[in-house]
KEROMAR-636905 format. One record per residue: x, y, z of N, C-alpha, C, CB in turn. Coordinates in Angstrom, 2 decimals, always signed. Glycine has a CB too. Example, Ala and Ser with C-alpha at 12.3 -4.5 7.8 and 13.67 -1.06 7.14 Angstrom:
NODE      n_c1      n_c2      n_c3     ca_c1     ca_c2     ca_c3      c_c1      c_c2      c_c3     cb_c1     cb_c2     cb_c3
NODE    +13.19     -5.69     +7.80    +12.30     -4.50     +7.80    +13.20     -3.30     +7.80    +11.31     -4.47     +9.05
NODE    +12.85     -2.25     +7.08    +13.67     -1.06     +7.14    +12.90     +0.03     +7.87    +14.08     -0.60     +5.72
This chain:
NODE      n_c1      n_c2      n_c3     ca_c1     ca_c2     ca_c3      c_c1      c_c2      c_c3     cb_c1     cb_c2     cb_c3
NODE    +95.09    +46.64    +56.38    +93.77    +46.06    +56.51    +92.82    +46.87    +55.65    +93.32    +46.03    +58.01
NODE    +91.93    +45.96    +54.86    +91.03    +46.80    +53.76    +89.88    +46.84    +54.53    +90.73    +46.11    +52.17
NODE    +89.31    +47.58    +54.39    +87.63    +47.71    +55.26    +86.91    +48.45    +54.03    +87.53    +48.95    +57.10
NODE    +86.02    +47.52    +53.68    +85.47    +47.72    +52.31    +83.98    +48.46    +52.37    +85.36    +46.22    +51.57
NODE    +82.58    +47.51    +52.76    +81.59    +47.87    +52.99    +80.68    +46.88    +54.39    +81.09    +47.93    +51.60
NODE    +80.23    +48.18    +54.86    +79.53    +47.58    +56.00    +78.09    +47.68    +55.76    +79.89    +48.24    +57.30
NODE    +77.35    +46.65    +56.25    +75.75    +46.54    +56.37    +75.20    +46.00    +57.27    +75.15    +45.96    +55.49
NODE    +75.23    +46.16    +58.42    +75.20    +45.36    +59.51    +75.97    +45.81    +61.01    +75.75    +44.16    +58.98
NODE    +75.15    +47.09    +61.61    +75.97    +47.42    +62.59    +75.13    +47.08    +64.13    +76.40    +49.00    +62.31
NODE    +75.45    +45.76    +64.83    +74.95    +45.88    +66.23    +75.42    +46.50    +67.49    +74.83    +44.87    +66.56
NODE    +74.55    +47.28    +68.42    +75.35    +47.65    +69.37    +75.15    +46.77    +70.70    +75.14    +49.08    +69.56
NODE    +76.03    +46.16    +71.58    +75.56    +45.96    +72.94    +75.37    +46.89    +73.69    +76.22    +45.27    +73.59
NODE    +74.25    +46.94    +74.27    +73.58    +47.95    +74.60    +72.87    +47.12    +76.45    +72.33    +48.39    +73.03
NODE    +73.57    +46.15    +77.10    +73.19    +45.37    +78.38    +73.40    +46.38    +79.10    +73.94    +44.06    +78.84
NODE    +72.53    +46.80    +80.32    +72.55    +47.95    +81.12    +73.71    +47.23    +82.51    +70.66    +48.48    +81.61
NODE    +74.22    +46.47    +82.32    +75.12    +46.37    +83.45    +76.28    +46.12    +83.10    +74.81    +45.51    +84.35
NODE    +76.68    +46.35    +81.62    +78.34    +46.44    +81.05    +78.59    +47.93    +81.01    +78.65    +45.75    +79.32
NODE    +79.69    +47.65    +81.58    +79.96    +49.78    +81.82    +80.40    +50.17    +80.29    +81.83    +50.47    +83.26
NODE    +80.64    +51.29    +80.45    +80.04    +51.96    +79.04    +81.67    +51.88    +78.15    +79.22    +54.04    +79.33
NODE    +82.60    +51.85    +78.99    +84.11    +51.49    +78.14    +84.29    +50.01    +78.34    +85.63    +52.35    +78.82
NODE    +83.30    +48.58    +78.64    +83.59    +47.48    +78.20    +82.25    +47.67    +77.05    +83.70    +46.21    +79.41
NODE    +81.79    +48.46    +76.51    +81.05    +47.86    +75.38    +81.47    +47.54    +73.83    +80.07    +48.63    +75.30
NODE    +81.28    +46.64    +73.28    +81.73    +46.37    +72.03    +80.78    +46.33    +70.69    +82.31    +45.20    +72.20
NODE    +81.07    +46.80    +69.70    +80.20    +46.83    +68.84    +80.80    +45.36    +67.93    +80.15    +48.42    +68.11
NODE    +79.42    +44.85    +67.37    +80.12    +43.77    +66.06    +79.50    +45.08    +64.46    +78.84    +41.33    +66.03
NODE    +80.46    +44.54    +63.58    +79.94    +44.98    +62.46    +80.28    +44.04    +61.65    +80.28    +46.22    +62.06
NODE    +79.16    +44.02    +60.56    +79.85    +42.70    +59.13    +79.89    +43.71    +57.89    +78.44    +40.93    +58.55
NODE    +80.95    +43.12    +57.21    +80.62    +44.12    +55.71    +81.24    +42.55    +54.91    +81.94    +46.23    +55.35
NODE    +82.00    +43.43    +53.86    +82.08    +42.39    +52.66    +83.29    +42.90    +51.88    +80.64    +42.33    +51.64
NODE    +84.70    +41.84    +51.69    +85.27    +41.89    +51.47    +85.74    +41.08    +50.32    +85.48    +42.02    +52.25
NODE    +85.67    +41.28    +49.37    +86.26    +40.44    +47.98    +85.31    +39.62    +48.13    +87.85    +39.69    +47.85
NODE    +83.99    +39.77    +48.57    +82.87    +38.86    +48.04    +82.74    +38.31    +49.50    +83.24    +37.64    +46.65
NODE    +83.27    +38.41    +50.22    +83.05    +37.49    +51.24    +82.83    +38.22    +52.71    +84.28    +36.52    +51.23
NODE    +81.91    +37.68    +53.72    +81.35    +38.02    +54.69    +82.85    +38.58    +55.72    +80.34    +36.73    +55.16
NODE    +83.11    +39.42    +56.60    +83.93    +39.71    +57.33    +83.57    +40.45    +58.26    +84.75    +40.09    +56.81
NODE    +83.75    +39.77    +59.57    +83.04    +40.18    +60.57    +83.96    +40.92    +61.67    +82.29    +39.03    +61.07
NODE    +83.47    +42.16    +62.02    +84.34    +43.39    +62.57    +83.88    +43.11    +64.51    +83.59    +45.38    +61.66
NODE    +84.90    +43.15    +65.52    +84.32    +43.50    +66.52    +85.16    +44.61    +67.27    +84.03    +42.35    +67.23
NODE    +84.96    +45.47    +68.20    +85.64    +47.06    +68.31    +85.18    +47.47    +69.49    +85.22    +48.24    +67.15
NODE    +85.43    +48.25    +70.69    +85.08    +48.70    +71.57    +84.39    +50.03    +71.21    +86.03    +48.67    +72.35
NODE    +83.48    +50.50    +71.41    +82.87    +51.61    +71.33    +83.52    +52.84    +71.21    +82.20    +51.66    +72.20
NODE    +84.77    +52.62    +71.87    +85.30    +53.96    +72.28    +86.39    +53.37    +73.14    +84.20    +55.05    +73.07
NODE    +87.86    +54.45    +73.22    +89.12    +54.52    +73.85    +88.56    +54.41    +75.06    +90.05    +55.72    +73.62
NODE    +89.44    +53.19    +75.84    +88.97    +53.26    +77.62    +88.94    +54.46    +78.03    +89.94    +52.55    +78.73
NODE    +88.63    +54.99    +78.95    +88.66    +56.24    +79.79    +89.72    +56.28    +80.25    +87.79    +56.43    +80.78
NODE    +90.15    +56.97    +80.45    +91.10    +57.83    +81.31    +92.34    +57.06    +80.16    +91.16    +57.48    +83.47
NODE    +92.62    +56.44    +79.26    +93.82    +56.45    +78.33    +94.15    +57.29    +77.74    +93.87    +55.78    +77.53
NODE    +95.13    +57.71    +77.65    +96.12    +58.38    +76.75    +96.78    +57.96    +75.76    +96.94    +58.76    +77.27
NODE    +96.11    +58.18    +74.49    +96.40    +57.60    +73.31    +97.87    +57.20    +73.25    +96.02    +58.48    +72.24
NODE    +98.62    +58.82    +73.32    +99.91    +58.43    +73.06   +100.78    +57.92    +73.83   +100.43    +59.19    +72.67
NODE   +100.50    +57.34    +74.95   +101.20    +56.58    +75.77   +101.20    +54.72    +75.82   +100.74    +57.17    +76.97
NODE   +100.19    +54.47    +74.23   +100.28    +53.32    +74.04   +100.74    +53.18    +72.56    +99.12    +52.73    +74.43
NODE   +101.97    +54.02    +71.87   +102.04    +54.42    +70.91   +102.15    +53.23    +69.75   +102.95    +55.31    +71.07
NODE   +102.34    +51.63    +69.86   +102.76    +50.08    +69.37   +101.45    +49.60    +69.34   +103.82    +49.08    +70.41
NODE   +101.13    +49.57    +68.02    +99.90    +48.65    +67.54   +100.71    +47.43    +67.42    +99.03    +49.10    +66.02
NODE   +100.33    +45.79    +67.53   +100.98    +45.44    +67.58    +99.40    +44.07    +66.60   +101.95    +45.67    +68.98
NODE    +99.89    +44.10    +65.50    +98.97    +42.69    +64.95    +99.18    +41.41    +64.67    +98.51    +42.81    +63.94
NODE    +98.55    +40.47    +65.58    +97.94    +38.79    +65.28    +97.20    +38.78    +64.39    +97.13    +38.01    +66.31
NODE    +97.90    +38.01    +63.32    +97.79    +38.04    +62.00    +97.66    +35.98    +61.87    +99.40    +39.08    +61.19
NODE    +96.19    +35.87    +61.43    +96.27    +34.17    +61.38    +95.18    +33.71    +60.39    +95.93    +33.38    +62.99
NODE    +96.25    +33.41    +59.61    +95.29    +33.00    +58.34    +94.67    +31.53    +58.06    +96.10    +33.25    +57.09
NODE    +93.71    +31.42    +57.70    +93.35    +30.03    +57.62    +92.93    +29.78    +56.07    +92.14    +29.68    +58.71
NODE    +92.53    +28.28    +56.14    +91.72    +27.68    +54.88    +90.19    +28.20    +55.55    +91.94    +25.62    +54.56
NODE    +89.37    +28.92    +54.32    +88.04    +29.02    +54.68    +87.14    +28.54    +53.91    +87.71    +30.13    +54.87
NODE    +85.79    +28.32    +54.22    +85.37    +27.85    +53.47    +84.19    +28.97    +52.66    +85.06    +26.68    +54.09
NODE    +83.59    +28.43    +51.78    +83.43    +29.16    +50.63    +82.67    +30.54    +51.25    +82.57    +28.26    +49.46
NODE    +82.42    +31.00    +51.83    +82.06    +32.39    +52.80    +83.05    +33.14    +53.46    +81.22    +32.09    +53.94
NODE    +84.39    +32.52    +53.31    +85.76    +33.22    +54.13    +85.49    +32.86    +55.70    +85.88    +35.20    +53.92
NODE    +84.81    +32.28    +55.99    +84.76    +32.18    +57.51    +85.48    +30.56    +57.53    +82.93    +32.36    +58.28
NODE    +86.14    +30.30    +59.41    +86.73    +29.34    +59.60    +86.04    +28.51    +59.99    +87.56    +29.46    +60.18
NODE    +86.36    +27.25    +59.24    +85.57    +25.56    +59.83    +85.18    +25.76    +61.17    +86.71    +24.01    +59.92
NODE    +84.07    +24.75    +61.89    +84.34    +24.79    +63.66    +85.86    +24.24    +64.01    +83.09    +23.60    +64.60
NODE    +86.28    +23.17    +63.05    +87.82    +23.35    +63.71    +88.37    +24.13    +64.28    +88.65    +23.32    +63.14
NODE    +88.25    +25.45    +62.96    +89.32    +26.28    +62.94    +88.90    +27.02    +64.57    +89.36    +27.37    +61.39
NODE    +87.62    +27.39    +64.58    +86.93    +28.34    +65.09    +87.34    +28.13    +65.97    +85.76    +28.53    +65.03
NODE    +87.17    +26.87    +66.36    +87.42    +26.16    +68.13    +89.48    +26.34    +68.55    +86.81    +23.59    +68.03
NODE    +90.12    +26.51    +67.49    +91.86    +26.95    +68.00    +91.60    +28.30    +67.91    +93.42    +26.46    +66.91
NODE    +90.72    +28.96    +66.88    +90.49    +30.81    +67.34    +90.51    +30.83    +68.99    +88.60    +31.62    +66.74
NODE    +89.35    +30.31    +69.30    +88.76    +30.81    +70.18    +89.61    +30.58    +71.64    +87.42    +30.29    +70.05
NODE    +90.13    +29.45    +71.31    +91.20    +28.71    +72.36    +92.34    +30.23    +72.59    +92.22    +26.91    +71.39
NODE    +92.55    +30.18    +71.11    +94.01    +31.56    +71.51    +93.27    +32.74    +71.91    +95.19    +32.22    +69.92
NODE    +92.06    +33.28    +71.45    +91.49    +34.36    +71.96    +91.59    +33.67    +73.43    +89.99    +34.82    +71.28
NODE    +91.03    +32.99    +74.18    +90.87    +33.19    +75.61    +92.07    +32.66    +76.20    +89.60    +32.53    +76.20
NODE    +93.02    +32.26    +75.48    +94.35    +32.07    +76.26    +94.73    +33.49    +76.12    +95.52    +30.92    +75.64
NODE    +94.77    +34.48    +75.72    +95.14    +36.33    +75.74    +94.35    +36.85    +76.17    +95.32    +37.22    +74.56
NODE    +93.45    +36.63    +76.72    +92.22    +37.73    +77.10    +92.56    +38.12    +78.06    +90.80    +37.37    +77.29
NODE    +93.60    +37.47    +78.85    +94.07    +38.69    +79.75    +95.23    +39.74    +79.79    +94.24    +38.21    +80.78
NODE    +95.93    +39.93    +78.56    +96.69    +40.69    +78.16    +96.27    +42.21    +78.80    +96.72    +40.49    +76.73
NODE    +95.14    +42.56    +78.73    +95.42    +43.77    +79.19    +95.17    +43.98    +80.44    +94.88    +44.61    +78.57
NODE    +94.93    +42.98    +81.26    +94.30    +43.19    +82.28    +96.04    +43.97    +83.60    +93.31    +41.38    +82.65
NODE    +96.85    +44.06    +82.55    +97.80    +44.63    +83.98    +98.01    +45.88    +82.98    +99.60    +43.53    +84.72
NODE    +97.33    +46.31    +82.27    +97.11    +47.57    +81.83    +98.20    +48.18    +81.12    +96.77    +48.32    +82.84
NODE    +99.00    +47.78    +80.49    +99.75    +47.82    +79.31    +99.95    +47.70    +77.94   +100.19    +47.44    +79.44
NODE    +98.27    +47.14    +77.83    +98.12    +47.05    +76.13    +96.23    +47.37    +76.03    +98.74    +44.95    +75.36
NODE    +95.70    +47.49    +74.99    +94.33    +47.33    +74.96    +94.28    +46.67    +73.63    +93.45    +48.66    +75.14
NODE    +93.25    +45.71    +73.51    +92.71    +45.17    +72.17    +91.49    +46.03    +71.88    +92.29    +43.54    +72.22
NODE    +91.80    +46.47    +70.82    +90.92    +47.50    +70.08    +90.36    +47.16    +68.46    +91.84    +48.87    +70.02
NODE    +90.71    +46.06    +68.33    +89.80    +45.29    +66.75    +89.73    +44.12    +66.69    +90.37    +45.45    +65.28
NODE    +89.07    +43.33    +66.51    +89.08    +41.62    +66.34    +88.45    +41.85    +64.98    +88.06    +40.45    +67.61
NODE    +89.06    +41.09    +63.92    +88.67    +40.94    +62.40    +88.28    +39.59    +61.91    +89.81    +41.36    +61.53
NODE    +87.69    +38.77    +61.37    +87.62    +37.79    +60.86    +86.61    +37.56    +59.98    +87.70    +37.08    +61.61
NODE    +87.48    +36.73    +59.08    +86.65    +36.37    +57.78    +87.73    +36.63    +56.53    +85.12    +37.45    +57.62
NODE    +87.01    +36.32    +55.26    +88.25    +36.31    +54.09    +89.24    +35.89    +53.90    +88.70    +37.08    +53.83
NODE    +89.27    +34.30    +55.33    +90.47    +33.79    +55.76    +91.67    +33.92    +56.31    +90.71    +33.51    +55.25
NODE    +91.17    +34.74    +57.41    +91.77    +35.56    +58.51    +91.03    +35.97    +59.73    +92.18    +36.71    +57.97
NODE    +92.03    +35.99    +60.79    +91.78    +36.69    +61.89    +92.72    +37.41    +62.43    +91.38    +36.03    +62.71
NODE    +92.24    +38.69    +62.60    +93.40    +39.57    +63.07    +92.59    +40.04    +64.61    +93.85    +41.08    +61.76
NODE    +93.64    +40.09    +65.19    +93.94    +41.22    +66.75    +94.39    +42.02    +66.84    +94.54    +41.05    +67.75
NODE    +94.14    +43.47    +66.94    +94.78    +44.17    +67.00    +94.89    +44.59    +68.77    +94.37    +45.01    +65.97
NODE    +95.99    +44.81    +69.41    +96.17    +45.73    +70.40    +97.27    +46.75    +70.51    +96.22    +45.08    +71.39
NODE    +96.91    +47.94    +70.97    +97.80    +49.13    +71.06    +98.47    +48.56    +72.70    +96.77    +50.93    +70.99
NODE    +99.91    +49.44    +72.65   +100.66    +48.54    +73.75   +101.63    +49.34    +74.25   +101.33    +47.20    +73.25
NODE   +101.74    +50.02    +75.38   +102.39    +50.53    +75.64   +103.82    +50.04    +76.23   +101.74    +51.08    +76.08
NODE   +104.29    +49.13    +76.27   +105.83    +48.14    +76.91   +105.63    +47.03    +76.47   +106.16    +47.85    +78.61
NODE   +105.99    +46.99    +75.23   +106.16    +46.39    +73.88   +106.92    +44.62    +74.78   +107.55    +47.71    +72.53
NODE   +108.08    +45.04    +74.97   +108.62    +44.05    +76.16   +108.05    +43.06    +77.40   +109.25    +44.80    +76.79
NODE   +107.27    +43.61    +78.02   +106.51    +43.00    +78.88   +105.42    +42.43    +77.99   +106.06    +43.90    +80.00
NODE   +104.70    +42.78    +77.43   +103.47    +42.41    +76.70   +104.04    +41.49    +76.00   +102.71    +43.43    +75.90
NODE   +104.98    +41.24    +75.45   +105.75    +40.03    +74.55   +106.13    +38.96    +75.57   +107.26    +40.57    +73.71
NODE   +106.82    +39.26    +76.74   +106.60    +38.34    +77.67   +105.55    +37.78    +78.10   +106.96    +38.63    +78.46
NODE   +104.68    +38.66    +78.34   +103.16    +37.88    +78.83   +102.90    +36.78    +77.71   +101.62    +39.09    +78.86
NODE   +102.61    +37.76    +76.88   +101.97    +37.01    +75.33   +102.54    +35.57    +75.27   +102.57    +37.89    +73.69
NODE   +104.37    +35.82    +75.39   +104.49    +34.40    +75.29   +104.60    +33.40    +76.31   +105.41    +34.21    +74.66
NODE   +104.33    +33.92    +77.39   +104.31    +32.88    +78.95   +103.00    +32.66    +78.66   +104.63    +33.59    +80.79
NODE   +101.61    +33.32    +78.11   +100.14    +32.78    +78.15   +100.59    +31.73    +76.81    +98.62    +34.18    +77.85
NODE   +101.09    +31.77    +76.08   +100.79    +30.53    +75.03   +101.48    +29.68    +74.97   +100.72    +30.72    +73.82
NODE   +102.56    +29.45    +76.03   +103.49    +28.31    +76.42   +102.96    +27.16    +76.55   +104.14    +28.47    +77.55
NODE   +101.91    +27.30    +77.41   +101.08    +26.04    +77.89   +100.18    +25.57    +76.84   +100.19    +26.33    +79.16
NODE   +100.36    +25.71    +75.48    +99.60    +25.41    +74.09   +100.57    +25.11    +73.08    +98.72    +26.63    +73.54
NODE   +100.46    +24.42    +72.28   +101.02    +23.52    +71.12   +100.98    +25.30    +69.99    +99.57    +21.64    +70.52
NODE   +102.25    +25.38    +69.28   +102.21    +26.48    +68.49   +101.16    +26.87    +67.59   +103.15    +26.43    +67.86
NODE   +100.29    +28.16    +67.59    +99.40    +28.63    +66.68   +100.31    +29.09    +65.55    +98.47    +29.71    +67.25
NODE    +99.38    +29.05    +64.42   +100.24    +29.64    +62.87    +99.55    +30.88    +63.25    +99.85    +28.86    +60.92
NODE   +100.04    +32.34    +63.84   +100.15    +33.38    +63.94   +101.31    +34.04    +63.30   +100.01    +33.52    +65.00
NODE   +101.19    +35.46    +63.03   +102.27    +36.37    +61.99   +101.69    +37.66    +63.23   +101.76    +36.61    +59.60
NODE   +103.07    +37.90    +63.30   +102.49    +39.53    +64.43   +103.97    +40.47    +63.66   +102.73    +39.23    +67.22
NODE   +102.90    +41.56    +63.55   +103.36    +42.78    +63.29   +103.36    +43.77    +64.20   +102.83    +43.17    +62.38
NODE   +104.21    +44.79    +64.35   +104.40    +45.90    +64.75   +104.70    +47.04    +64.27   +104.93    +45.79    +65.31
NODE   +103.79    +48.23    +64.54   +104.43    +49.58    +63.91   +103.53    +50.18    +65.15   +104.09    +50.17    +61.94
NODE   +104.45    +51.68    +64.83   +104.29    +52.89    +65.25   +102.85    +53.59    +65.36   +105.08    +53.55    +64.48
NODE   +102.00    +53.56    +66.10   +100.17    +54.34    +65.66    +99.97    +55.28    +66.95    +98.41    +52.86    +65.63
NODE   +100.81    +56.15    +67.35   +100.69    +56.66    +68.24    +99.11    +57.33    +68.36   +101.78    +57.39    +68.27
NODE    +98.72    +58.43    +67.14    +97.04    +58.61    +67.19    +96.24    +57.39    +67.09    +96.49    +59.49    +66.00
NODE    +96.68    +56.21    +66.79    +95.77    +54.94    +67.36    +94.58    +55.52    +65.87    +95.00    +55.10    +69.68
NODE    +95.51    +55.65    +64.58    +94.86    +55.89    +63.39    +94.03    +54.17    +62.79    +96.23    +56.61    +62.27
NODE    +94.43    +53.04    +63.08    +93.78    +52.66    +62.66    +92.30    +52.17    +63.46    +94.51    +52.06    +62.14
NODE    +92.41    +52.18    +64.15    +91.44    +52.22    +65.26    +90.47    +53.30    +64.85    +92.12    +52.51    +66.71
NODE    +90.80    +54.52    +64.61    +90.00    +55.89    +64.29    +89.36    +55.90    +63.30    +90.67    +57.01    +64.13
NODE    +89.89    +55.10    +61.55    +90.00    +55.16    +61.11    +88.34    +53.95    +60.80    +91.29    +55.40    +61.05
NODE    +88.86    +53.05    +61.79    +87.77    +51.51    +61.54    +86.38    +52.43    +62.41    +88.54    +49.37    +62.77
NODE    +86.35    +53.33    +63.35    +85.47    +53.58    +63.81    +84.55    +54.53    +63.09    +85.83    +53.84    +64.82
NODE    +85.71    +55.66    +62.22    +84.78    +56.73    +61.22    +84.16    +55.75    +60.34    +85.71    +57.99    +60.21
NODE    +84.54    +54.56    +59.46    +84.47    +54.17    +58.67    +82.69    +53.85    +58.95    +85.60    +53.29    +58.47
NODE    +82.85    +53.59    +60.27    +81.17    +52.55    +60.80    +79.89    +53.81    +60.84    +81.33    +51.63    +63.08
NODE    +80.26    +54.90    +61.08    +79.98    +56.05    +61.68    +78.59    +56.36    +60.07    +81.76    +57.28    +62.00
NODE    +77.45    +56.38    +61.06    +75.92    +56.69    +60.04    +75.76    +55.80    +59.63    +75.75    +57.63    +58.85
NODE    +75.85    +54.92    +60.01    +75.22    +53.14    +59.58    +74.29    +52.82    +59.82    +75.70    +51.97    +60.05
């Protein structure tokens, strides 16, 4: 993942989201085109990096239109698969720690500790849906480097 330039950093800042559900958006610009970053502030509490050592990326590319962003078509099957997973972590075995889009793409990233179960979930939540054109990758990020890496990047903005 290229992370080029950012100009545009908001924080949620609602006094009744606890302080490890807050998410930042950021936009920068990628090969000319708008790409919009979203990221949790910070590692949940009480996690242990290296006990979720499997980044694991939803990788879904689309036709965009001339800004790299997806039609409302598209937007509206994003958003469908985002909230058909949104509960992936909720039995506490994985965390989503980047949502990317734009440049004709959307990526997910979550770190995952039982690679196995989380593949089960993943695919018992999208059973009940007609197949998404998704590409998922897996590697090894035990320091949860790219995550670290997207957060220094934002860091004095």
């Amino acid at each position: 993942m290229r992370i080029i330039t950012f100009f545009i950093i908001w924080i949620i800042t609602m006094p009744t989201i606890s302080e490890e559900s807050r998410y930042f958006v950021a936009e920068g610009l990628e090969d000319g085109n708008v790409v919009v970053y979203r990221a949790p502030q910070s590692v949940p509490s009480g996690t242990l990096e290296s006990t979720y050592p499997t980044l694991i990326n939803i990788y879904w590319p689309f036709d965009s239109n001339d800004s790299g962003m997806p039609s409302p078509d598209i937007n509206d099957q994003l958003a469908l698969f985002e909230n058909t997973t949104s509960s992936l972590d909720a039995a506490g075995i994985s965390h989503l720690m980047l949502v990317v889009t734009g440049n004709g793409r959307k990526e997910w990233i979550w770190y995952v500790n039982d690679v196995e179960s989380w593949l089960d979930q993943f695919n018992s939540l999208l059973s009940a849906h007609d197949v998404f054109p998704i590409e998922l990758e897996m590697e090894v990020d035990e320091d949860w480097s790219t995550y670290h890496q997207f957060i220094e990047s934002t860091k004095g903005i």
